[in-house]
C-alpha positions as CSV (number, residue, x, y, z in Angstrom):
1,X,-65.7,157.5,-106.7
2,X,-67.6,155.2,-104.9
3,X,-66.7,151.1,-103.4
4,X,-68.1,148.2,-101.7
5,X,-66.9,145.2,-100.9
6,X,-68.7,141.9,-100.1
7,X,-67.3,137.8,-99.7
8,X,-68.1,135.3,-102.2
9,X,-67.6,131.6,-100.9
10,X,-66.1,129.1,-102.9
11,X,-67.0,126.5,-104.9
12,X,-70.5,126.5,-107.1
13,X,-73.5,127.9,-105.5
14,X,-76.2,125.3,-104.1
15,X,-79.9,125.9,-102.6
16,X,-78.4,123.2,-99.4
17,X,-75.8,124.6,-98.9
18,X,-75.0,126.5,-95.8
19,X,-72.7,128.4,-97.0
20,X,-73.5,132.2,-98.1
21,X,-72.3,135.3,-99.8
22,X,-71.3,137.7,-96.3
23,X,-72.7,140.7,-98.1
24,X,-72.0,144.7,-97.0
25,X,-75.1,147.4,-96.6
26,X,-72.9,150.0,-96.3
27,X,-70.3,151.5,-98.8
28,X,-66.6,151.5,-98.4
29,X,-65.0,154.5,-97.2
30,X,-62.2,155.3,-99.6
31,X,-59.5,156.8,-98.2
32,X,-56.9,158.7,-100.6
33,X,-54.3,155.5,-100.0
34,X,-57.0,152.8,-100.3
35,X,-58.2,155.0,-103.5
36,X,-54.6,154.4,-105.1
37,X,-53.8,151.5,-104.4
38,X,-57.2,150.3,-105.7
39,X,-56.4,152.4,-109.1
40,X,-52.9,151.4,-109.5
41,X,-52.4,147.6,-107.9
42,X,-55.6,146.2,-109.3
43,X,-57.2,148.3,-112.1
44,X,-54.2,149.5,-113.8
45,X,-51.9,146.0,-113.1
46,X,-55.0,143.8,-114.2
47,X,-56.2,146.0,-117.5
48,X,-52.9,145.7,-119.2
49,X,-53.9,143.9,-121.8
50,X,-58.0,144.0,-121.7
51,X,-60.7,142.1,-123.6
52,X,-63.0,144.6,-125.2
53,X,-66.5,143.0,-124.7
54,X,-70.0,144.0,-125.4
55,X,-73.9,143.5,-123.5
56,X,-75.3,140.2,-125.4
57,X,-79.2,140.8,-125.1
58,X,-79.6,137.4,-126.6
59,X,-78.1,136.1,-123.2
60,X,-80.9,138.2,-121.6
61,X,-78.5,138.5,-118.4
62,X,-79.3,140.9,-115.4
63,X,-75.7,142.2,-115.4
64,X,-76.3,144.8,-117.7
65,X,-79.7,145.9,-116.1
66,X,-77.8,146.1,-112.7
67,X,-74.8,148.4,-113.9
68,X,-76.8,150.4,-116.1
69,X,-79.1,150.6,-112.7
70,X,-76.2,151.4,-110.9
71,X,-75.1,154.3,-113.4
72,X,-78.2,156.0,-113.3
73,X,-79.5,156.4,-110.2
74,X,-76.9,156.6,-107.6
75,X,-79.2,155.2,-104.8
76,X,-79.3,151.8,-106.1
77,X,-75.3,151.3,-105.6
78,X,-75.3,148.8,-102.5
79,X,-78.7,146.7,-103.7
80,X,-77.2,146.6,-107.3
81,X,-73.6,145.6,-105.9
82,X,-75.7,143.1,-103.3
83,X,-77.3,141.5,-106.6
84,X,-74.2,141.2,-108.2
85,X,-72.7,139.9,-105.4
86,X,-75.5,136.5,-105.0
87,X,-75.0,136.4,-109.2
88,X,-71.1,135.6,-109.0
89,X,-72.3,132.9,-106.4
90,X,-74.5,131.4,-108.9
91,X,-72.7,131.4,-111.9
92,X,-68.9,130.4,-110.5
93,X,-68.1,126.8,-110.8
94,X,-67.8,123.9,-108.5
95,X,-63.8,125.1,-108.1
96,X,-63.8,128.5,-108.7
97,X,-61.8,130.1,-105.2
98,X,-63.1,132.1,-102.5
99,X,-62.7,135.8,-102.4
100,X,-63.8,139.3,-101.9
101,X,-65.5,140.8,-104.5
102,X,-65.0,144.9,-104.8
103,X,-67.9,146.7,-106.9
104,X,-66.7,150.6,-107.5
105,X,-67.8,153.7,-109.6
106,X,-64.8,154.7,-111.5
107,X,-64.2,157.8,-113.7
108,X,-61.7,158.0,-116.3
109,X,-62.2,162.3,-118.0
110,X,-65.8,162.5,-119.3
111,X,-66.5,158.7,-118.6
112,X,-68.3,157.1,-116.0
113,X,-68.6,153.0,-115.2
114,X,-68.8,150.6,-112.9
115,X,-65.7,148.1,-112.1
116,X,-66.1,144.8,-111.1
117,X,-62.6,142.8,-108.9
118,X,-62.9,139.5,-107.4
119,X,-59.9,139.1,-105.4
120,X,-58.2,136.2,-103.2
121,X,-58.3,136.1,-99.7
122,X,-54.7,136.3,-97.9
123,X,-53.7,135.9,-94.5
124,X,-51.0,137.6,-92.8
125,X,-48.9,138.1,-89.5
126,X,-48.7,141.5,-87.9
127,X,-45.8,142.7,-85.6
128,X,-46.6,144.5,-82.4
129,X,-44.3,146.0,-80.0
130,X,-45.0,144.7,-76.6
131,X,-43.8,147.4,-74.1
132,X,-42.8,145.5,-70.8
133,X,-39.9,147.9,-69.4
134,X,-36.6,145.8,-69.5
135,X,-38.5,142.7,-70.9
136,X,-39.6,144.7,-74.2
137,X,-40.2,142.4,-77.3
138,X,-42.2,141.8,-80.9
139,X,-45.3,139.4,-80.7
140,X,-46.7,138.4,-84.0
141,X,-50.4,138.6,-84.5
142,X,-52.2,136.1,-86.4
143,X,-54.8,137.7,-88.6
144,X,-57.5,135.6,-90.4
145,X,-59.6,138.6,-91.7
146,X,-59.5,139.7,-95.1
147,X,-56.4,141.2,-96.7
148,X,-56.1,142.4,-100.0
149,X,-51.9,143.1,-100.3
150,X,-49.9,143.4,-104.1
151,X,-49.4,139.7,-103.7
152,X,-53.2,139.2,-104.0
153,X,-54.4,137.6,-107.2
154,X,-57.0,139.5,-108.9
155,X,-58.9,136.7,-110.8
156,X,-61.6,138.4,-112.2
157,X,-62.2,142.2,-113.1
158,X,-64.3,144.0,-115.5
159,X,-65.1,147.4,-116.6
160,X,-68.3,148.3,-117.9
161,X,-70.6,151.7,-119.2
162,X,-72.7,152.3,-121.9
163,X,-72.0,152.9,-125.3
164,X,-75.2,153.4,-127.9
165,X,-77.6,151.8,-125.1
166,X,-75.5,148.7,-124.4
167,X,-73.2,147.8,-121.8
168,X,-69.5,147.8,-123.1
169,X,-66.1,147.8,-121.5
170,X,-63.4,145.9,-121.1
171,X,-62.4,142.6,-118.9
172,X,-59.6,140.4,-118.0
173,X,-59.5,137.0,-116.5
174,X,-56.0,136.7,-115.1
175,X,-57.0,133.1,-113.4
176,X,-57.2,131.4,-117.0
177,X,-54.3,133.5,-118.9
178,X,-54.7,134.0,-122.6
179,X,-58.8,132.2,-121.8
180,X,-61.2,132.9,-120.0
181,X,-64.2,131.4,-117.9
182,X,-67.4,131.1,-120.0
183,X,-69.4,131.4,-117.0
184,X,-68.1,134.9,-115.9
185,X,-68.5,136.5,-119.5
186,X,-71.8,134.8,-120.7
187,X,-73.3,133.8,-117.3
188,X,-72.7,136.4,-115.2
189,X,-72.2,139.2,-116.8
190,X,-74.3,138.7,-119.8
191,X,-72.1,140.0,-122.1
192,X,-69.7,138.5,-125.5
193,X,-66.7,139.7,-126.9
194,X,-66.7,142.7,-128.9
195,X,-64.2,140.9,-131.7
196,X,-66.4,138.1,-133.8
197,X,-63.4,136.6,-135.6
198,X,-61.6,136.1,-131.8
199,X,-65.3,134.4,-130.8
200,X,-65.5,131.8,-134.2
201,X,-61.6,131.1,-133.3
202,X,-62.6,129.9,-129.9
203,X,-65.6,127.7,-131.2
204,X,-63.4,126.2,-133.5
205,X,-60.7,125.3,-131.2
206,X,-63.5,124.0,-129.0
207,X,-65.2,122.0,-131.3
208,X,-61.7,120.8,-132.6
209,X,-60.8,119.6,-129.0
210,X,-64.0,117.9,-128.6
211,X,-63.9,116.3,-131.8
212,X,-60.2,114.7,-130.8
213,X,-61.1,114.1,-127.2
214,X,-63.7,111.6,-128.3
């Protein structure tokens, strides 16, 4: 229904650095084609095969604040998608990638939430006709902007609403495969997974790596 996009630098966010999330004070305007290729490229590609995950309140993360924010009151889209925005920043790791990140409102029937896609930057070549009379050619344009194309790598994306007063939805993490980053479930978006036994089979492995590593 409704989409902003803002850039998220790379790397792990730091008071010195001079390097800053480019955020948007306007929303997006969604064209029908942007609108599907949104729907089908990212959100339907990515949630293939989802992680069902659920608000932590132990965590106390603003995440959950933010999207329920977000869901309620339809004037605090771009300042909740803002705050999102500088909370990727300062939960991503030293290597996590640049990218764009695209905050939307999304209905599916009777169901309302809020998806969150960081995507990779690309950059592409674009052929123009130059129209010279007799002398008419291609020249290929450089461009350096931002360009989301079905070869961009969706590394991050989460859907969340609120079921019995907590945030729940579902999330993938297509940069890890079958894993995930710690610091985009717990940190930033404050939430755990929804299945316990798949949570105690992770601590164990950790623990079991730990315990051989050393």
């Amino acid at each position: 229904r409704r989409a902003i996009i803002h850039e998220i630098p790379k790397g792990k966010y730091s008071a010195e650095s001079s390097t800053q999330v480019a955020l948007s004070h306007s929303e997006t305007s969604l064209q029908v084609e942007t609108r599907r290729f949104i729907e089908e490229n990212m959100l339907d590609f990515s949630l293939r095969h989802p992680r069902l995950i659920v608000e932590d309140p132990m965590l106390g993360g603003t995440s959950p604040a933010l999207v329920r924010e977000m869901l309620n009151d339809e004037s605090a889209f771009v300042t909740g998608s803002q705050s999102l925005a500088h909370l990727l920043h300062q939960s991503q790791t030293g290597n996590s990638p640049s990218g764009i990140l695209i905050v939307a409102v999304v209905e599916d029937g009777n169901s309302v939430s809020v998806a969150i896609l960081k995507a990779e930057h690309q950059e592409g070549m674009r052929l123009k006709r130059g129209d010279s009379g007799n002398a008419d050619h291609f020249d290929l344009e450089h461009l350096n902007e931002l360009i989301v194309g079905n070869n961009s790598r969706v590394y991050k994306i989460a859907v969340l609403g609120v079921d019995s007063d907590l945030i729940s939805g579902q999330m993938v993490d297509q940069q890890n495969g079958v894993a995930f980053a710690d610091f985009f479930l717990t940190n930033f978006l404050g939430c755990k997974l929804a299945d316990d036994a798949e949570v105690q089979t992770k601590q164990f492995m950790d623990a079991a790596l730990t315990f051989i590593n050393t």
